[in-house]
N, C-alpha and C positions, 0 to 999 in steps of 0.2 A: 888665727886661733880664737875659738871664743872668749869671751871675759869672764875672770875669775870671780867665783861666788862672791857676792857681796862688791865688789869693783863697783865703782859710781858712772853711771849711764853719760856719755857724752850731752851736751847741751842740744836741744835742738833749736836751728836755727831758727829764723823767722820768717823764710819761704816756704820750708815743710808744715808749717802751723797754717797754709790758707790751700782751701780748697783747688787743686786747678780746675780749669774751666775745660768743659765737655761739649763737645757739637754731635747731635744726631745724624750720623751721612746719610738717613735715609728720608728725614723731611728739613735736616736744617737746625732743630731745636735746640737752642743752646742752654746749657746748665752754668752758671756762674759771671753773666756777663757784667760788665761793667759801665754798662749803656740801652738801651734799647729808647730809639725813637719810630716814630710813626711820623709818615705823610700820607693826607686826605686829598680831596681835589680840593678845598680849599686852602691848600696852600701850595697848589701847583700853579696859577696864573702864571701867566706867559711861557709857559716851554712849547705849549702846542701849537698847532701851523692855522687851525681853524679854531680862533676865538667863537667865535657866534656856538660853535655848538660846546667849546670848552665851555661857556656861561651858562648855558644850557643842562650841561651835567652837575656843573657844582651848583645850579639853582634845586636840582632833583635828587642830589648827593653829596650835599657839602662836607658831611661826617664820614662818608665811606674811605675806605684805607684804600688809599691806591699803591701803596710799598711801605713795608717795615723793616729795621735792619736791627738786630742784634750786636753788640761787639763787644771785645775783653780788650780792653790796654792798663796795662799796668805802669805805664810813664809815658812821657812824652820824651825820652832821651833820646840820642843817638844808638841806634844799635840795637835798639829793641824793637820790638813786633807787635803791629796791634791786629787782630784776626778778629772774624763775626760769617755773622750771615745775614743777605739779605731776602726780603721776596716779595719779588713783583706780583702782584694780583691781574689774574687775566681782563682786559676790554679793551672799549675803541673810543677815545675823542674825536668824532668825524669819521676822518680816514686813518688816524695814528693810532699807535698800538699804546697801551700803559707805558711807560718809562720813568725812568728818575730825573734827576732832574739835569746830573750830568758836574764832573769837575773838573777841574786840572788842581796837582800837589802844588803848594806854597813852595814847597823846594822844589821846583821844579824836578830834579835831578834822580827822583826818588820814583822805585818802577811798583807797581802791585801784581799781584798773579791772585785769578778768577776760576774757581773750580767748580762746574754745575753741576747738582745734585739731584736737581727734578727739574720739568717742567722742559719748556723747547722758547729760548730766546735767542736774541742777537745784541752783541756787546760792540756801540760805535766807538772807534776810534780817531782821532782828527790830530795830525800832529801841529805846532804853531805855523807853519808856512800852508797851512790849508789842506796838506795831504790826507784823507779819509783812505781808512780802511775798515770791514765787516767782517766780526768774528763770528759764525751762527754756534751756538751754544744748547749741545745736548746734555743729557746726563754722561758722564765721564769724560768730557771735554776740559782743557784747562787753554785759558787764553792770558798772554801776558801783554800787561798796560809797559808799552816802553816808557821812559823819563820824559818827560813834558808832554805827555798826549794827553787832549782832554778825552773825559771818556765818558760810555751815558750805558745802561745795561737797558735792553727793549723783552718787554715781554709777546712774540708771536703765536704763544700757545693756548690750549683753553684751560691749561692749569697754572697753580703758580709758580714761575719760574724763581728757583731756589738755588743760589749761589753762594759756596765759603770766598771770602777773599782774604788778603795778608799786605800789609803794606809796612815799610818802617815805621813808626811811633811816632818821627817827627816829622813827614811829608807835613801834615796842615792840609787843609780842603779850600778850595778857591772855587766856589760856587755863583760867581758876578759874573765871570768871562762870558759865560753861557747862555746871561740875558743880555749883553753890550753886544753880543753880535746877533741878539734873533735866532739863538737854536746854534743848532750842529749843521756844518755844512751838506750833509746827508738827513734825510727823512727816510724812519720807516715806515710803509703805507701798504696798507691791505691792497691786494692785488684783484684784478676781476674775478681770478676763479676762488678767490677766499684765501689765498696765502697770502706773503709777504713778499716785496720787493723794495728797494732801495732807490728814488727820486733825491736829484738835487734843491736845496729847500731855497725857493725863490727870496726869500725875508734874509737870505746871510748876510750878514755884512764881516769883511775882514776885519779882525783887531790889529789896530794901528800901532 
């Protein structure tokens, strides 16, 4: 029944007093985040398989964005959700496609789910005992990070490859493993006729 004339309005809490946070599905953009960082090539050193010509590009584009990500968390608790968007910008270092840089969760135990919204990439996955698998990722694709996999988003396309993802609040990012072994056990590498294919990356080393 509605409230009678004059009645005193209930209190409002203090989750309806804040904005939620909006994602664009159609490039990404997100309205209310509570982070946004950038990486250039200079701060990509070491993920890629040919140095010489990695040195190369960050001598000729040290400031250029090679991935931005967006995201909203509002705790770091159990139980909660942190969601964003990232996007890979399209090129090639040498033979390799743009990438990130690649993580495995601090809880390990903890799964993410990847929804592409533009662009044409491929999401490596590598579980601990070395097993790789390749998710290619269109627009309306969703690809899920099992618990302990490390994982690295590849951009194949000639636009930016544009991703929502969702992960618990407390997973944590462990972005070390990634340079202790020399990469992901899989590289993606432009192929002769100008697409992608997936090579074993001679530089792995196992984590002990």
């Amino acid at each position: 029944a509605p409230p009678q004339e004059g009645a005193q309005k209930p209190a409002m809490s203090d989750w309806t007093r804040v904005t939620p946070p909006r994602v664009n599905l159609v490039n990404g953009a997100m309205e209310g985040a509570t982070r946004h960082y950038v990486k250039s090539y200079a701060d990509l050193e070491g993920i890629f398989e040919d140095v010489a010509a990695f040195e190369a590009r960050r001598a000729a584009a040290a400031d250029e964005v090679a991935y931005e990500v967006d995201e909203y968390r509002s705790s770091d608790n159990a139980g909660d959700l942190t969601f964003g968007t990232s996007r890979v910008y399209p090129g090639l270092v040498g033979r390799e496609f743009n990438m990130t840089r690649g993580h495995v969760h601090v809880r390990g135990d903890r799964a993410e789910l990847y929804y592409c919204l533009s662009g044409h990439g491929v999401l490596l996955l590598q579980e601990p005992d070395g097993a790789a698998q390749v998710v290619e990722l269109y627009p309306g694709t969703a690809a899920y990070v099992p618990p302990f996999a490390l994982h690295r988003s590849v951009n194949v396309g000639h636009v930016p490859l544009v991703t929502l993802f969702c992960y618990p609040s407390d997973s944590g990012q462990d972005y070390d493993l990634v340079f202790g072994t020399h990469g992901m056990r899989l590289l993606v590498v432009r192929d002769p006729s100008g697409g992608w294919t997936v090579e074993e990356n001679p530089a792995y080393v196992p984590p002990t």
